[in-house]
C-alpha positions, 0 to 999 in steps of 0.5 A, a space after each residue: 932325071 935318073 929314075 931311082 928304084 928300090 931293093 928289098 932283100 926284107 931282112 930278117 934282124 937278130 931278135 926279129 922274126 919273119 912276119 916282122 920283116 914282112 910287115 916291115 916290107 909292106 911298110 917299106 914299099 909304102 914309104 917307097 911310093 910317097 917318096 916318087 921311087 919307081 919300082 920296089 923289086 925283092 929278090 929270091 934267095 933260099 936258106 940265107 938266115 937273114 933273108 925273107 923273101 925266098 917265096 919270091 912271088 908271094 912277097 911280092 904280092 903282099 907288097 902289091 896289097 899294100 901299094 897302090 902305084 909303084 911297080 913291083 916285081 922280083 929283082 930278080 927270080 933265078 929261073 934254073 931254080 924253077 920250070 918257066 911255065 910256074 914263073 909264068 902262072 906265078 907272074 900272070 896271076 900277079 899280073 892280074 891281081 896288079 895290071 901295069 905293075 909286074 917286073 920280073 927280074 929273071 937271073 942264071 945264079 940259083 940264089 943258094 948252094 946245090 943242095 938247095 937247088 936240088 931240093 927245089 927242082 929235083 933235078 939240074 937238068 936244067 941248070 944256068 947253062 939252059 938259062 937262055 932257053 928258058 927265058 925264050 919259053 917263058 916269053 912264049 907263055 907269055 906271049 901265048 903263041 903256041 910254040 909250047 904246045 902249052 897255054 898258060 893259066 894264069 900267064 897267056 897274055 900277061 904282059 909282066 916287064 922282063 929284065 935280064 939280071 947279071 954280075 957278069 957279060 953272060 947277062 949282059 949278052 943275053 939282054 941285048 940279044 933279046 932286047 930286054 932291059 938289063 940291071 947290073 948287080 953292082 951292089 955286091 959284085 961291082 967288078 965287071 960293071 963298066 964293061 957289062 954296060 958297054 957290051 950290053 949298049 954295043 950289042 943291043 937289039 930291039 925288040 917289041 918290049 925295048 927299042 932302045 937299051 935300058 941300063 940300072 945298076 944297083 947301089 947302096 945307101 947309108 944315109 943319116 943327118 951326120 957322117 959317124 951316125 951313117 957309118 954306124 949305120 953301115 956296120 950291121 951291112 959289113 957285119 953280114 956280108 962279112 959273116 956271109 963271106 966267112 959261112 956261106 949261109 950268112 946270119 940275120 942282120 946284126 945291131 950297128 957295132 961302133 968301130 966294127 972296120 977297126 976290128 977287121 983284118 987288113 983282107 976282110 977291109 979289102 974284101 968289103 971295100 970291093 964289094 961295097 964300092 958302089 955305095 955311099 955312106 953319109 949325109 944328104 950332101 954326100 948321098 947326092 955327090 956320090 950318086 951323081 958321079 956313079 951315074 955321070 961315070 955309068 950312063 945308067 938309066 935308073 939306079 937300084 938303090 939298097 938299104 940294108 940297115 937294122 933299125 926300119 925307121 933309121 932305114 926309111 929315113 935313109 932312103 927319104 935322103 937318098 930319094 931327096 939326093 936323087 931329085 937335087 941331081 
């Protein structure tokens, strides 16, 4: 069976606020785990309106309090954001607060535009193009071999999952020449998706982590008892990345708004219809046949399933469909 995993971009929603959006997290992880899904990862964006998990590690912990089971971690943390030796202490203190638990989901995009960026590490001198070696050196922290001059604390001997994150073949390159699973952004970025897969399976290496390639691929659900209730559902998502699109910073998450596509220009459908076609939207019965033919197209190992919906208890009955969807492939 296909493994199924969860993304959290913890929302925020208009007329909601951040400790909200958190407690919805915790609430979400927990539906999660009873549901059989494998990991519940977040993922770091900054100065996005509608986004709480921007202090990555520290969400990620208070899902962990709130769990007991599943994996978590970050999907992904955007290294040039940060110097690899605080990924490290981040990650071996989460490590040993939930041993056999940590992911951490390592990707080259800043997650924000350059301003943040500098803001966040003063300088970019260690931009994406050093992405590489700044993986190579936290895997040294981690593996505490010496190679830094640097022991870690926390981190030296923590033994968090990495994964190579990507949109593109950049990432895909790297996670085969490390060795290291590969999750493919095919939730927003689906273009090169097909192509990414194949070079990161073709190209691959093993490794003390991975002998074999490990490929996800995420996918989004809007799942409800009948297909006009899932399509409504889905506007508050097309709302946002329509807005995102047209601001560049986004807003919080709108209600559903009923024949919101009809409003649209013919090039903002095109444009949602590209970025949202890794997605189902419909019934359990409809849920299951668009999953099963995206796995039977990609091979993946495990699917990364999201589900941005306005309403928390519409969204975790979303995700008990998918989780249902999953089990019947």
């Amino acid at each position: 069976m296909t493994a199924y995993s969860l993304l959290d971009l913890v929302p925020i929603i208009q007329g909601g606020d951040v400790r909200q959006s958190l407690a919805n997290a915790a609430d979400l992880a927990r539906h999660a785990e009873a549901e059989g899904f494998s990991r519940y990862w977040v993922a770091e964006h900054h100065g996005m309106a509608g986004i709480a998990s921007a202090a990555t590690a520290v969400v990620i912990a208070h899902v962990g309090a709130a769990t007991a089971t599943i994996r978590i971690g970050a999907g992904g943390i955007m290294l040039p954001n940060h110097a690899p030796l605080v990924i490290a202490e981040q990650f071996g203190t989460l490590d040993a607060l939930f041993p056999g638990r940590i992911d951490l989901g390592l990707g080259r995009a800043p997650g924000s535009d350059q301003r943040v960026a500098r803001a966040l590490r003063r300088t970019l001198d260690s931009s994406a193009d050093a992405f590489p070696q700044d993986v190579i050196e936290l895997q040294s922290y981690f593996a505490d071999d010496g190679q830094t001059g640097i022991h870690a604390v926390p981190g030296g001997g923590a033994r968090p999952h990495l994964w190579i994150l990507g949109s593109s073949l950049f990432g895909a390159q790297l996670a085969a020449a490390l060795g290291l699973p590969y999750a493919f952004a095919s939730h927003f970025a689906p273009g090169s998706l097909d192509e990414a897969l194949a070079v990161y399976r073709h190209n691959f290496r093993p490794s003390p982590q991975l002998e074999q390639p490990y490929a996800m691929a995420g996918f989004n659900v809007f799942a409800a008892d009948t297909q006009d209730e899932a399509e409504l559902l889905a506007t508050s998502m097309q709302q946002a990345f329509v807005a995102l699109r047209t601001t560049g910073t986004g807003i919080r998450m709108p209600p559903p708004l009923a024949g919101y596509r009809d409003t649209l220009s013919p090039d903002a459908r095109a444009m949602l219809d590209h970025v949202l076609s890794a997605s189902s939207i419909g019934d359990g019965d409809r849920v299951r046949a668009d999953l099963s033919a995206f796995i039977a197209r990609t091979g993946v190992d495990e699917v990364m399933l999201t589900s941005s919906i306005y309403d928390h208890d519409a969204r975790k009955h979303s995700l008990g469909l998918a989780a249902a969807a999953m089990r019947g492939i």
